[in-house]
C-alpha positions as CSV (number, residue, x, y, z in Angstrom):
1,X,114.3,110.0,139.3
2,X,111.2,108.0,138.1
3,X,111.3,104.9,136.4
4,X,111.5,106.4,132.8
5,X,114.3,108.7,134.1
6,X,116.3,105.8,134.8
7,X,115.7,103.6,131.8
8,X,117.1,106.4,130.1
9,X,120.2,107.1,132.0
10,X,120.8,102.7,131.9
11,X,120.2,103.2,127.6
12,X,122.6,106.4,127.5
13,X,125.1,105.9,130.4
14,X,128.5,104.5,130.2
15,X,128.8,102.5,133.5
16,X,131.7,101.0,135.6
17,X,129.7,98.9,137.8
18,X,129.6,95.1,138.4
19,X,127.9,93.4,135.5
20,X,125.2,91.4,138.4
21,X,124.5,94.6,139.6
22,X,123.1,96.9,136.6
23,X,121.4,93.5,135.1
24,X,119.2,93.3,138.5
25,X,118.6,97.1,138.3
26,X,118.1,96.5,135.0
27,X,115.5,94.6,135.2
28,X,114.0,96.0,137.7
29,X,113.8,99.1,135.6
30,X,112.1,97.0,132.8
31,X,109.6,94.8,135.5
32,X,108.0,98.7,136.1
33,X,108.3,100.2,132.9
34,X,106.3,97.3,131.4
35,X,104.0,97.3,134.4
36,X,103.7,101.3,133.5
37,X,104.1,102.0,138.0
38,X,106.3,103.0,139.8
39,X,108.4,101.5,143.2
40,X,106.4,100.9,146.3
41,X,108.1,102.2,149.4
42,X,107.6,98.4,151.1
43,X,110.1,97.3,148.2
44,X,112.7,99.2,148.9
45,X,114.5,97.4,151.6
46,X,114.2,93.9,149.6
47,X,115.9,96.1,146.5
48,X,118.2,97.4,148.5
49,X,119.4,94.0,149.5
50,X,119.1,92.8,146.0
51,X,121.5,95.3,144.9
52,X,124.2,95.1,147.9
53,X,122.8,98.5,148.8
54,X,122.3,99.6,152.7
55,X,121.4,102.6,153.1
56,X,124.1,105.4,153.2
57,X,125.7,106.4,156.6
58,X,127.6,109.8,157.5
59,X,131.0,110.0,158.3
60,X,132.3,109.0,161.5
61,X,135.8,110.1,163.7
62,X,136.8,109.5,167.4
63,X,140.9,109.8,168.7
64,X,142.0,111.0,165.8
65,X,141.0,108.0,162.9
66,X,137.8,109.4,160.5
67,X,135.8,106.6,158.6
68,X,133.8,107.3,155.3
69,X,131.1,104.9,154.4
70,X,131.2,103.9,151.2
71,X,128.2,101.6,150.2
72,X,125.8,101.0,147.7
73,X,125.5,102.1,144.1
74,X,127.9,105.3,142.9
75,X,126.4,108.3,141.4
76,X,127.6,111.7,141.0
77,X,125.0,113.6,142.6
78,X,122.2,111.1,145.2
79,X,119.1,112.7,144.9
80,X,116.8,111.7,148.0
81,X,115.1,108.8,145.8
82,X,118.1,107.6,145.0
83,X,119.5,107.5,148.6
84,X,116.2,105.5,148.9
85,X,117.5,103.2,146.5
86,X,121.2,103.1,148.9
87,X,123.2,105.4,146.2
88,X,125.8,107.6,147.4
89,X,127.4,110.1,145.5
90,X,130.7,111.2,144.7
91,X,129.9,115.2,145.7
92,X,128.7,113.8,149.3
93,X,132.2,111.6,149.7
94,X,134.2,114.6,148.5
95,X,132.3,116.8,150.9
96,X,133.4,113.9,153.7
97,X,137.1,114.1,152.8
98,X,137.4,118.1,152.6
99,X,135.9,118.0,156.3
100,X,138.2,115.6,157.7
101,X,141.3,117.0,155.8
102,X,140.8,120.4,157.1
103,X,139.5,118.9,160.5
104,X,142.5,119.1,163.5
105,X,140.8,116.2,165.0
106,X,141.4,113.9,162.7
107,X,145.0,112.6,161.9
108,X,143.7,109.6,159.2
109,X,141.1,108.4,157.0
110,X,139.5,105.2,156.3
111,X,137.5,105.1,153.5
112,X,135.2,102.1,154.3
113,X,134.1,100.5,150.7
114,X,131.6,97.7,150.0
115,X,130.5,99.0,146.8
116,X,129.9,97.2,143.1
117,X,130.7,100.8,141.4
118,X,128.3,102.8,139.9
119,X,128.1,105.8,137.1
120,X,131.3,107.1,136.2
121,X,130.3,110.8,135.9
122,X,132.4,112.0,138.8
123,X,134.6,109.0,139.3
124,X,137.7,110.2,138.0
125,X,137.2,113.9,139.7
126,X,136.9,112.3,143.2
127,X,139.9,110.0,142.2
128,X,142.0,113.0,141.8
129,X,140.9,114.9,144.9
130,X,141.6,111.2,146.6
131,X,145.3,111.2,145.1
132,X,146.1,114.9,145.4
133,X,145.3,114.5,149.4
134,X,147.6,112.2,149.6
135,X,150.5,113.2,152.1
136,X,148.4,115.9,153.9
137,X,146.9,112.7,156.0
138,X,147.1,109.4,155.6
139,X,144.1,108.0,153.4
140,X,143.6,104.2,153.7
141,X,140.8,102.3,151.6
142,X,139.5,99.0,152.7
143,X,137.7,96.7,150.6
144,X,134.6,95.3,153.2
145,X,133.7,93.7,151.4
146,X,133.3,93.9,147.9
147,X,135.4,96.9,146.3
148,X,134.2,96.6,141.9
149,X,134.6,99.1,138.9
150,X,134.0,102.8,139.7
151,X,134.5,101.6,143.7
152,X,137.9,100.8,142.9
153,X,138.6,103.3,140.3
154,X,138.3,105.9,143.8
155,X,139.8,103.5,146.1
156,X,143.3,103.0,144.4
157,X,143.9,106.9,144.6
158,X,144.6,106.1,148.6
159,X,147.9,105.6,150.1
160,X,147.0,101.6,150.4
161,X,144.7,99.5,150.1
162,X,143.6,96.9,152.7
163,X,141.2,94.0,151.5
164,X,138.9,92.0,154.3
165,X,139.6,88.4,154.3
166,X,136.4,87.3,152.2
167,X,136.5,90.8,150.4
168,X,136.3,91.1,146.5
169,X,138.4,93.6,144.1
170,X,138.2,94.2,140.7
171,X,135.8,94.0,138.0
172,X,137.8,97.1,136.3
173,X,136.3,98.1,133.2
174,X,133.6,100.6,131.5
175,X,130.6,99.0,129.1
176,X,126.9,100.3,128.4
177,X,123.7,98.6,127.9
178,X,121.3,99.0,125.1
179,X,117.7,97.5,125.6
180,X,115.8,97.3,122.4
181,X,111.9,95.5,123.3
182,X,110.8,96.6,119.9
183,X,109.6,93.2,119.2
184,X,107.5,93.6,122.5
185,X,105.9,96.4,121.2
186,X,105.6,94.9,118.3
187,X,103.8,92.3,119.6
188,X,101.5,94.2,121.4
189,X,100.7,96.6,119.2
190,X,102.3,99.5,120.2
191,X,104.1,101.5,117.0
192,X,106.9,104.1,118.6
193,X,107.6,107.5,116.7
194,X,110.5,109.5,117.0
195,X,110.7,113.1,116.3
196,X,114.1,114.8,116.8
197,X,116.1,117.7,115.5
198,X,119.9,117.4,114.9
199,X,121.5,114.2,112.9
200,X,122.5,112.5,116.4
201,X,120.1,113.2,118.9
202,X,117.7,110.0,119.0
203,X,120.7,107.7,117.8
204,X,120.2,105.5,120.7
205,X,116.8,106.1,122.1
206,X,115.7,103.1,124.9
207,X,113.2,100.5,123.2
208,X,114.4,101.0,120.0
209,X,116.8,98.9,117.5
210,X,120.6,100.6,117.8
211,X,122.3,101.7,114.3
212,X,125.4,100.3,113.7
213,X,126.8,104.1,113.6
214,X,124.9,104.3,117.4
215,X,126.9,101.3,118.4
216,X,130.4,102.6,117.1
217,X,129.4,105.8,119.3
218,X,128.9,104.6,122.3
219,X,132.2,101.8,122.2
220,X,134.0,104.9,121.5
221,X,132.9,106.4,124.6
222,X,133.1,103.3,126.4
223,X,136.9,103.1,125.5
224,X,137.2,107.0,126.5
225,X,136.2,106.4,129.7
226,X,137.9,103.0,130.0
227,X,141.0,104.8,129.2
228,X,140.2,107.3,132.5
229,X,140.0,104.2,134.4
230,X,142.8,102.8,133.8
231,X,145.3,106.4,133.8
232,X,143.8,107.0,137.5
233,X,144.3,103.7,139.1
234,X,148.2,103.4,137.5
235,X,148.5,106.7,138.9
236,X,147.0,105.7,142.0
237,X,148.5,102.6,141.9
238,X,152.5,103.4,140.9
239,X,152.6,101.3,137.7
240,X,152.2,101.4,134.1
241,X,148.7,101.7,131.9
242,X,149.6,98.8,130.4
243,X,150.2,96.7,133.7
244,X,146.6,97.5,134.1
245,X,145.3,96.2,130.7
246,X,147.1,93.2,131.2
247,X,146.7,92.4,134.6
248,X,144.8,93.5,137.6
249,X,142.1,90.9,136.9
250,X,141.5,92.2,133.5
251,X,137.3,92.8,134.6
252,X,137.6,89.9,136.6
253,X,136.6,90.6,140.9
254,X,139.5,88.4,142.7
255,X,138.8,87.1,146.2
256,X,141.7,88.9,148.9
257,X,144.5,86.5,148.0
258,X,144.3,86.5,144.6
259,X,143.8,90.2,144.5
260,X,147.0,90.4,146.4
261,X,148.8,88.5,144.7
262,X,148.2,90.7,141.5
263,X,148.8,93.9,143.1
264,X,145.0,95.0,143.5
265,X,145.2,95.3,147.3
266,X,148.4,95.7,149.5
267,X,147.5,93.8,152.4
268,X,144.6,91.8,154.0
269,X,142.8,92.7,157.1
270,X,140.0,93.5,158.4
271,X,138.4,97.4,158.7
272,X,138.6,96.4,162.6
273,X,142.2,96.3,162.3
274,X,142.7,98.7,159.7
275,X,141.2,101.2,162.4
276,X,143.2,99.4,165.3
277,X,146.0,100.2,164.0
278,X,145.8,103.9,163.1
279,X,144.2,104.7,166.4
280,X,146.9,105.7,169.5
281,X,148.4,103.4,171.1
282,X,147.2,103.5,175.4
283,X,150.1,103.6,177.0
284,X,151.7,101.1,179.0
285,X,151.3,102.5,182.1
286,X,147.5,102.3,181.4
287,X,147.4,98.8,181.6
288,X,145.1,96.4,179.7
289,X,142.1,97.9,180.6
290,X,143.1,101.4,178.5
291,X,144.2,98.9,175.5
292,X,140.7,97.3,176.1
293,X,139.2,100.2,175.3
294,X,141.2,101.4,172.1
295,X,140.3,98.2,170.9
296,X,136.4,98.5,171.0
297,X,136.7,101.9,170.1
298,X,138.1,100.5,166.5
299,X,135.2,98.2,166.7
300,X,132.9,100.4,167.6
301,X,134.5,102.6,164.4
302,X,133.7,99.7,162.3
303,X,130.3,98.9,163.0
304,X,128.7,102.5,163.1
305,X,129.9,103.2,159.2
């Protein structure tokens, strides 16, 4: 995906992803597109940073406990420039969960977020196959630290959600971003023509002025997929719709006690515990060195997703 590929998906795109995010890859997008280049490979790891993005890990499992990384920006299908870029996508998480549902090694599953959202094509599939796995093994998410839009639309499908002590949850909603730098052009001389067939097709083209019909469009489809959003995590969740629309920080990220106290996250704790706790307890008779080491196993767990 080039930089004109993704100024159009940013123009076209519903997204549920924290509003700091998109604006910085926003303009980022813009910074190039202007510049007419393209990313250097020595900017990556300062972008990646900018956008809360490290770059995605595998799946990990040991005594029975699997962990799925979940970090960086959410996309339905990470194409190997985009995995530059730290997205992950929902196909490779699904793909993560089949494998350790159907693996007889592993008795639970972590899913280990720190993700602002991301696209929601493929959000409310993966929540599904989250929910309908539920009571085949025990499926925990843990917010570590930052658990926003489309990253929690996934995460509430799980049996509970765990939230790290400084952790954030939230930000649930759906909205899309128009850029019009007409006037730019304008100003520099540059005149755009569109040619299109078919009464809709160039409705909301990126860089130029949105219709008043374009914009009615695209808030309807923002409210279609805000409705998706909010069915899945109630369902996920146990309450109603409207305890959704009303509550759970109404787009608003809540820091862990806040976010407990309105029912976004179950408990707080750490991913270190989260995984202590679901691995086997040593048994007595192996004394405190055995308990030593089930105890830096779960660290061990932690660190390496």
């Amino acid at each position: 995906m080039n930089m004109r590929e993704m100024a159009r998906a940013l123009a076209s795109e519903p997204w549920a992803v924290d509003l700091r995010r998109l604006h910085t890859l926003a303009d980022f997008v813009g910074r190039h597109l202007r510049a007419g280049t393209e990313p250097a490979a020595d900017e990556l790891p300062s972008i990646r940073a900018a956008f809360g993005m490290p770059v995605p890990l595998g799946a990990r499992q040991a005594n029975g406990v699997g962990v799925i990384p979940i970090h960086g920006f959410l996309v339905a299908h990470a194409s190997p420039l985009a995995e530059l870029f730290g997205a992950v996508g929902y196909d490779r998480i699904g793909a993560d969960l089949d494998a350790m549902l159907a693996s007889p090694d592993v008795g639970s599953i972590v899913l280990d977020i720190d993700s602002g959202g991301g696209s929601v094509y493929g959000a409310t599939e993966l929540a599904a196959k989250i929910f309908n796995s539920r009571g085949q093994k025990r499926i925990v998410a843990v917010a570590d630290a930052f658990m926003a839009s489309a990253a929690y639309w996934i995460g509430a499908s799980a049996d509970e959600i765990v939230g790290a002590p400084s952790s954030e949850t939230g930000s649930l909603g759906v909205y899309a971003v128009h850029v019009d730098w007409s006037e730019m052009d304008a100003k520099d001389g540059i005149k755009r023509t569109v040619i299109s067939a078919g009464k809709f097709k160039a409705e909301a083209v990126p860089g130029m002025p949105l219709t008043d019909e374009a914009q009615a469009a695209i808030q309807e489809r923002v409210e279609e997929v805000y409705d998706a959003l909010v069915r899945d995590v109630a369902r996920g969740r146990g309450v109603t719709p409207a305890a959704i629309r009303s509550g759970y920080g109404e787009g608003r990220a809540l820091g862990a006690k806040k976010a407990k106290e309105a029912g976004l996250i179950d408990r707080i704790g750490t991913l270190e515990e989260v995984i202590g706790k679901l691995l086997p307890k040593a048994p007595r008779a192996m004394g405190k060195r055995a308990e030593f080491e089930r105890q830096r196993l779960a660290l061990d767990l932690a660190r390496l997703t």
